[in-house]
C-alpha positions as CSV (number, residue, x, y, z in Angstrom):
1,X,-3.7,15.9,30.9
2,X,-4.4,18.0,27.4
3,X,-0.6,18.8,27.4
4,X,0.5,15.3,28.1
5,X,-1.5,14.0,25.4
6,X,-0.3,16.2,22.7
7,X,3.2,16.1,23.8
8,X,2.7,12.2,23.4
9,X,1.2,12.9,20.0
10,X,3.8,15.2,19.1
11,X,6.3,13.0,19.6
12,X,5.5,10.5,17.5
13,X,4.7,12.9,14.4
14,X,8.2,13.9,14.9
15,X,9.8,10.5,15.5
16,X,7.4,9.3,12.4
17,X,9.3,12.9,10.3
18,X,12.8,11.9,11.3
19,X,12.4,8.1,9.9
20,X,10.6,9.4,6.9
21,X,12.8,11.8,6.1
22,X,15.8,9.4,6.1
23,X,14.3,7.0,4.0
24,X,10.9,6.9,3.0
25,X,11.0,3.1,2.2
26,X,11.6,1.8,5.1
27,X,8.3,-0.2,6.6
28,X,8.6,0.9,10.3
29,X,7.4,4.2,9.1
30,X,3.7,2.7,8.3
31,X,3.7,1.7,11.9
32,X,5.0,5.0,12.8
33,X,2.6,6.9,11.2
34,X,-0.5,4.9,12.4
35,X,1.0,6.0,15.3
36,X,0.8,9.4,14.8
37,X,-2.3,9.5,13.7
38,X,-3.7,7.1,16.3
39,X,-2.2,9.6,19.3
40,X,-3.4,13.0,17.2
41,X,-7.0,11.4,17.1
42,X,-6.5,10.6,21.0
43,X,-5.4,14.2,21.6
44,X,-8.1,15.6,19.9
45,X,-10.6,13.9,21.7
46,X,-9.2,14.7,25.2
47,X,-9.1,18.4,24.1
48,X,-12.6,18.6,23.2
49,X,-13.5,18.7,26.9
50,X,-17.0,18.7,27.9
51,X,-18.0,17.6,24.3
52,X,-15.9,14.5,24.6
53,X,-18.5,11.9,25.1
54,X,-19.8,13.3,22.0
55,X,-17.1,13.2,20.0
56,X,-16.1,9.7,20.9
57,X,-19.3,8.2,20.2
58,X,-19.5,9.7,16.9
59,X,-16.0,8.3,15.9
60,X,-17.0,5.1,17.5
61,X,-19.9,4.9,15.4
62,X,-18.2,6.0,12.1
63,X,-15.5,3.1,13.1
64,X,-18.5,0.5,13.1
65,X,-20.0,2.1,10.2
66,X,-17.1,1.5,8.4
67,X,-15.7,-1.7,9.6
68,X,-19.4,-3.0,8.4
69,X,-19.1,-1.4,4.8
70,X,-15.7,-2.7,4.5
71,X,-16.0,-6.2,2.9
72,X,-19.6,-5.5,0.9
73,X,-17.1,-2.6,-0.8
74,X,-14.5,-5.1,-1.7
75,X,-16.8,-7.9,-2.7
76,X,-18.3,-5.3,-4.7
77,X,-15.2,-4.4,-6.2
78,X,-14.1,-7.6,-6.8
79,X,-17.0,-8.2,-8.9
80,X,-16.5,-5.1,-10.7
81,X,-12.7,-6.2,-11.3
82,X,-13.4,-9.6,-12.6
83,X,-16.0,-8.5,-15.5
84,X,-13.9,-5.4,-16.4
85,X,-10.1,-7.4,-16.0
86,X,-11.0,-11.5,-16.3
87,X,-10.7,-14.4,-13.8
88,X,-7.6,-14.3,-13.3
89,X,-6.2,-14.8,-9.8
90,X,-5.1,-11.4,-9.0
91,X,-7.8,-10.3,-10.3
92,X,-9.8,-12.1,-7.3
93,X,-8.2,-10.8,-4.6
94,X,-10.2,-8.0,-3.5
95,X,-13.4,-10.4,-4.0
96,X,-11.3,-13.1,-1.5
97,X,-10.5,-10.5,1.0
98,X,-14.0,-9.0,1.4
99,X,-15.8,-12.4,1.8
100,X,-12.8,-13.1,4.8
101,X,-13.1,-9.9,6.2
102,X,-17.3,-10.3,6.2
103,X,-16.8,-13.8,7.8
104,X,-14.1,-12.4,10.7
105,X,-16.7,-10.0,11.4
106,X,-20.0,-12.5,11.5
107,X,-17.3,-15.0,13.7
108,X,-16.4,-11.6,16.0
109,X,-20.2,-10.5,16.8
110,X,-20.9,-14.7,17.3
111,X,-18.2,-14.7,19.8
112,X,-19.2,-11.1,21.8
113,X,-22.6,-12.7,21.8
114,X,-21.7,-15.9,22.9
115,X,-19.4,-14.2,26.0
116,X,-22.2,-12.4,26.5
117,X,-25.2,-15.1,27.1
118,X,-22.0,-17.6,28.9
119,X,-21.6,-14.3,31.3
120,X,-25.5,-14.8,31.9
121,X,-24.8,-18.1,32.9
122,X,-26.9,-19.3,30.1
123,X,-26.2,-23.6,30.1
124,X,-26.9,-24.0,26.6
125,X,-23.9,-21.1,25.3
126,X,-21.6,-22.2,27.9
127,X,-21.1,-25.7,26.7
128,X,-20.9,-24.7,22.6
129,X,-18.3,-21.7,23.7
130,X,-16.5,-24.8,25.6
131,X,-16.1,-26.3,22.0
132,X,-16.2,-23.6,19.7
133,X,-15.1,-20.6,21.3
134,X,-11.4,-21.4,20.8
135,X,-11.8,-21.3,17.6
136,X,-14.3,-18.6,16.4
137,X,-11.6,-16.2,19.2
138,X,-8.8,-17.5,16.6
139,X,-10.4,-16.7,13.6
140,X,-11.9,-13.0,14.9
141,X,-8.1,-12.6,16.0
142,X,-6.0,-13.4,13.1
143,X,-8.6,-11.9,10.6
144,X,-8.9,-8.6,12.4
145,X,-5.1,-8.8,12.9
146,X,-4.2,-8.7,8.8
147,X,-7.2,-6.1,8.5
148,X,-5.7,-3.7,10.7
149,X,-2.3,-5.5,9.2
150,X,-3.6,-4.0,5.8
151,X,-5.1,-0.6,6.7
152,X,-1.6,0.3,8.3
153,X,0.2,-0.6,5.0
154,X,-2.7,1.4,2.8
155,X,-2.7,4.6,5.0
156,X,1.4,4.6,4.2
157,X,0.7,4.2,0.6
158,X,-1.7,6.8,0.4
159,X,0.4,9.3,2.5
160,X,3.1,8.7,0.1
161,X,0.9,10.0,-2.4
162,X,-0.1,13.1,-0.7
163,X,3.5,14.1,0.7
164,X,5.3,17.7,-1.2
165,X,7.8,16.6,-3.7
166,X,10.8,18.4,-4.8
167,X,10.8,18.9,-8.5
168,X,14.0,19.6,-9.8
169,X,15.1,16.0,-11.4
170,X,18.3,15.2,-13.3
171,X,16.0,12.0,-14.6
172,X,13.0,10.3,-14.2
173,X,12.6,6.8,-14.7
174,X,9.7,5.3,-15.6
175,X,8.6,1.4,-15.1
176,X,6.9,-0.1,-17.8
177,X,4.3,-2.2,-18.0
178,X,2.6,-5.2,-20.4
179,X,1.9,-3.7,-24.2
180,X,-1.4,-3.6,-26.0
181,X,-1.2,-6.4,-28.9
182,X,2.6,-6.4,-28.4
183,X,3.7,-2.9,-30.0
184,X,1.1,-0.5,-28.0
185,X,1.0,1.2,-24.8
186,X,-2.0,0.0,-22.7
187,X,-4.4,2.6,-20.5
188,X,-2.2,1.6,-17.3
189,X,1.3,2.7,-19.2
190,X,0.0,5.7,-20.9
191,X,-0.6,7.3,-17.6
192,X,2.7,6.7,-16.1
193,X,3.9,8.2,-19.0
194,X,1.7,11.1,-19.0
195,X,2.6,11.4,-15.5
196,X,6.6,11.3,-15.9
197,X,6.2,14.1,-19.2
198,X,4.3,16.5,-16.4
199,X,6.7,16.2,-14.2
200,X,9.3,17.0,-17.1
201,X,7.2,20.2,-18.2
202,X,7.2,21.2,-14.3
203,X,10.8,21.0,-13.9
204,X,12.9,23.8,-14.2
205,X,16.1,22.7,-15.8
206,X,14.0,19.5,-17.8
207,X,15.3,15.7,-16.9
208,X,16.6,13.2,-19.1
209,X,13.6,10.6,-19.1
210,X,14.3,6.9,-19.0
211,X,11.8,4.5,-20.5
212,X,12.3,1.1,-19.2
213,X,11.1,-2.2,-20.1
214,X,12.6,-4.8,-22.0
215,X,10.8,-7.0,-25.0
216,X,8.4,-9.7,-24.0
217,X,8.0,-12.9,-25.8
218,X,4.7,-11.6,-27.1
219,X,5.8,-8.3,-27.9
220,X,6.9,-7.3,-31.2
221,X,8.8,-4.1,-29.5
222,X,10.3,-3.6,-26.3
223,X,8.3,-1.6,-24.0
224,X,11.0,1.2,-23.5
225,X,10.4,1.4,-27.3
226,X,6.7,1.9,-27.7
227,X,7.2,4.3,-24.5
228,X,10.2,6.0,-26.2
229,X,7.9,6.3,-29.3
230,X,4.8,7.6,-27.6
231,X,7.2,10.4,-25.1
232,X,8.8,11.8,-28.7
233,X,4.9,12.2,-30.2
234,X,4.4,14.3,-27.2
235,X,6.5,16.6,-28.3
236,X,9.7,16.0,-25.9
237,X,13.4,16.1,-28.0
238,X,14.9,12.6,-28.9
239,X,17.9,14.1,-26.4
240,X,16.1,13.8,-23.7
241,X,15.1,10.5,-24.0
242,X,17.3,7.4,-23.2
243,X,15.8,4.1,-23.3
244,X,16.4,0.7,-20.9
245,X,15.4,-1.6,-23.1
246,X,16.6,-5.0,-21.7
247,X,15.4,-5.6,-18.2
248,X,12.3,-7.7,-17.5
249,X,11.1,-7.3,-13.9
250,X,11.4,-4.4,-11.7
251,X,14.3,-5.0,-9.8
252,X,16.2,-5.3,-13.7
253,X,14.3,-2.0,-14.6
254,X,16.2,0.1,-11.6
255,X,19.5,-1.8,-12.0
256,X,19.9,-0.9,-15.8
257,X,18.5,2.2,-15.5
258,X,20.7,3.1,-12.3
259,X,23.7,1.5,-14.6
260,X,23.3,4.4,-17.3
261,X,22.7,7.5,-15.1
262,X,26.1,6.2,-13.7
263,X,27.5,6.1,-16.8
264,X,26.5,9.8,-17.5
265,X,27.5,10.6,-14.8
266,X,26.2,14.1,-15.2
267,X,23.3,14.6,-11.9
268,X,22.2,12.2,-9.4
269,X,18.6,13.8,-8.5
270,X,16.1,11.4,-9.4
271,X,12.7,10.3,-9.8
272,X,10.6,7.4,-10.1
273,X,7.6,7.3,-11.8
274,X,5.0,4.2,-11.5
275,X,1.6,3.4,-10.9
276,X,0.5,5.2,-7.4
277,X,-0.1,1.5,-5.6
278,X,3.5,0.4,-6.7
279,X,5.3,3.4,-5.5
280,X,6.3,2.0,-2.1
281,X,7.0,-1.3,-3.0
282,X,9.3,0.2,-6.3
283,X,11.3,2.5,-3.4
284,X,12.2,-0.7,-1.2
285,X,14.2,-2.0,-4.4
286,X,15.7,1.2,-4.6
287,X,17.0,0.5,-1.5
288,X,18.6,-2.8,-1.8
289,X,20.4,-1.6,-5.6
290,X,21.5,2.0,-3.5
291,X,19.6,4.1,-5.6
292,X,18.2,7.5,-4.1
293,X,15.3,8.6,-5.7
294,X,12.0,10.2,-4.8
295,X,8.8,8.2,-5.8
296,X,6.1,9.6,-7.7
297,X,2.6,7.9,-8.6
298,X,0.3,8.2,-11.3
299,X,-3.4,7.4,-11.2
300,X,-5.3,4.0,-11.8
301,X,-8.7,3.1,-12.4
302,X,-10.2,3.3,-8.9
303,X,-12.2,-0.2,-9.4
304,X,-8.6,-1.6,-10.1
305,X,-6.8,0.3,-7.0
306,X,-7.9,-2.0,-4.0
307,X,-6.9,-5.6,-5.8
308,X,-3.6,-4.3,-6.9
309,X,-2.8,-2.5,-3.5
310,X,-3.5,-6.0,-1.7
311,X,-1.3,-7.7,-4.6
312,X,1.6,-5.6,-3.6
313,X,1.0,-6.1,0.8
314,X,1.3,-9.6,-0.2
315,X,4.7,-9.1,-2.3
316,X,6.1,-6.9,0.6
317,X,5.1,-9.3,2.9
318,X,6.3,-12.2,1.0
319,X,10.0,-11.0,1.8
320,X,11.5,-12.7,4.7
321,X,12.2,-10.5,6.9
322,X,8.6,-8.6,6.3
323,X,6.8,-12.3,6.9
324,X,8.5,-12.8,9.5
325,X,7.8,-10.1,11.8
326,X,4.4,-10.4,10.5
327,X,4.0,-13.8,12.1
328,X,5.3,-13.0,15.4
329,X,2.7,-10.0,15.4
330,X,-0.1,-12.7,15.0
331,X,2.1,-15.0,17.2
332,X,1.8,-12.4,20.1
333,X,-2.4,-11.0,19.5
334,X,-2.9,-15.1,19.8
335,X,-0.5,-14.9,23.1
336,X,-3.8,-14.3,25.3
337,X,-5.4,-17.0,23.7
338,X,-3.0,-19.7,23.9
339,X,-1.9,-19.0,27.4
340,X,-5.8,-19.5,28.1
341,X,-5.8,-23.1,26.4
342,X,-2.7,-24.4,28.4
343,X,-3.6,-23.4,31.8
């Protein structure tokens, strides 16, 4: 039974390695590596023999544990997020999700109890589950469904963070962001930056770095300008700088940029350097526009980590394809449910 187990386990890490390592931006590999994980846990516990019982009520607990600290965190954080960032929408979204997460969870415990007292055949439960258990069994299932949705998509996004990178880069191209007063870099763009020019001191034949960002309507400079500007005060030569200076979104920033290292034509190892919660989302363009590259993240502010991770679920998820698998997911967790109503 051990054997079967890790064999099981092992088969997925190696299924999860093959996909991976073929392209890392493809989104079966979150699944994949939930997977993994999920049958490495499993195997774990079945090895620890006569201390299993142990074992699995201390994960069971830490599961609850966490599952309850969950949405006080991201209300929490959204609170945090909208004193230090504004009102703004995005800017909400960690506050929104916590509140929905705390109410699946108050709707899942009313519903266990209220199985619970109808399986006591108490009269008084049995005729409000009659009304309202259909629905509080809805809400528990499609809110714990884009939790668990979520956590799959963050544990990718983290892993991608975590994973050995190769180093030797013929350029690295870095996305910009919004400017300070519309001619400085902000807090946000300073440590991509920072993070691209490491990677250039680490290399061992030094890239060509491409700055990319184009000039907003508020901006007095383009923002491959103020990057180019602050990359040369670091000390890096103006010959290995070569800026992208008329794209506006991301999609734009990869197409230029991938335009001019074709151009050179000179070396085709690249990488792209972004905030750490965009990385995934940036490689999935890559894919569309054919451009190999290997993504690498720099740090945010951790109080502004969990609303832009959700930001970016939603924008992969706002693709077709990606929303529509999504709905048949929900679709077939509400199967039980529905088959339940109609017979």
């Amino acid at each position: 039974m051990k054997m079967l187990f890790f064999l099981i386990s092992l088969f997925w890490w190696g299924l999860f390695y093959y996909c991976f390592s073929k392209d890392r931006s493809r989104y079966r590999n979150c699944y994949l590596l939930f997977l993994a994980l999920l049958h490495s846990v499993l195997a774990l516990l079945v090895m620890s023999g006569r201390y299993m019982t142990n074992v699995l009520f201390v994960l069971v607990l830490a599961f609850f544990v966490a599952i309850l600290i969950v949405p006080f965190f991201l209300i929490h954080n959204g609170i945090v997020m909208i004193r230090r960032e504004g009102k703004s929408l995005p800017n909400l979204l960690s506050l929104i999700l916590g509140i929905l997460i705390g109410f699946g969870e108050i709707t899942s415990f009313l519903t266990f109890f209220s199985v619970v007292m109808v399986m006591n055949d108490d009269e008084v439960f049995l005729y409000l589950f009659r009304i309202w258990g259909p629905l509080f069994i809805f809400i528990s299932i499609s809110i714990i469904y884009l939790s668990v949705s979520f956590l799959i998509f963050m544990i990718y996004t983290l892993f991608l963070q975590i994973v050995p990178k190769k180093r030797d880069f013929d350029y690295v191209i870095i996305h910009g962001a919004g400017l300070l007063d519309g001619s400085r870099v902000s807090k946000l763009l300073s440590d991509r930056i920072d993070k691209a020019i490491d990677v250039y001191h680490k290399d061992p034949t030094p890239p060509i770095l491409i700055p990319s960002g184009g000039q907003g309507s508020n901006e007095t400079v383009s923002e491959a300008k103020a990057m180019g500007d602050y990359i040369a005060q670091k000390g890096i030569p103006q010959d290995k700088i070569i800026l992208e200076d008329k794209s506006a979104t991301t999609l734009e920033n990869l197409i230029n940029s991938k335009k001019i290292i074709k151009e050179r034509g000179d070396g085709f190892y690249i990488a792209l350097v972004t905030s750490n919660y965009h990385v995934y989302r940036a490689l999935r363009h890559c894919r569309k526009i054919g451009l190999k590259c290997t993504g690498i993240g720099s740090r945010v502010a951790f109080y502004y980590w969990p609303s832009a991770l959700i930001r970016e679920y939603i924008a992969v998820h706002a693709e077709r394809k990606q929303f529509i698998i999504l709905v048949l997911g929900w679709l077939l967790c509400l199967l039980p449910l529905i088959v339940a109503l109609l017979s």
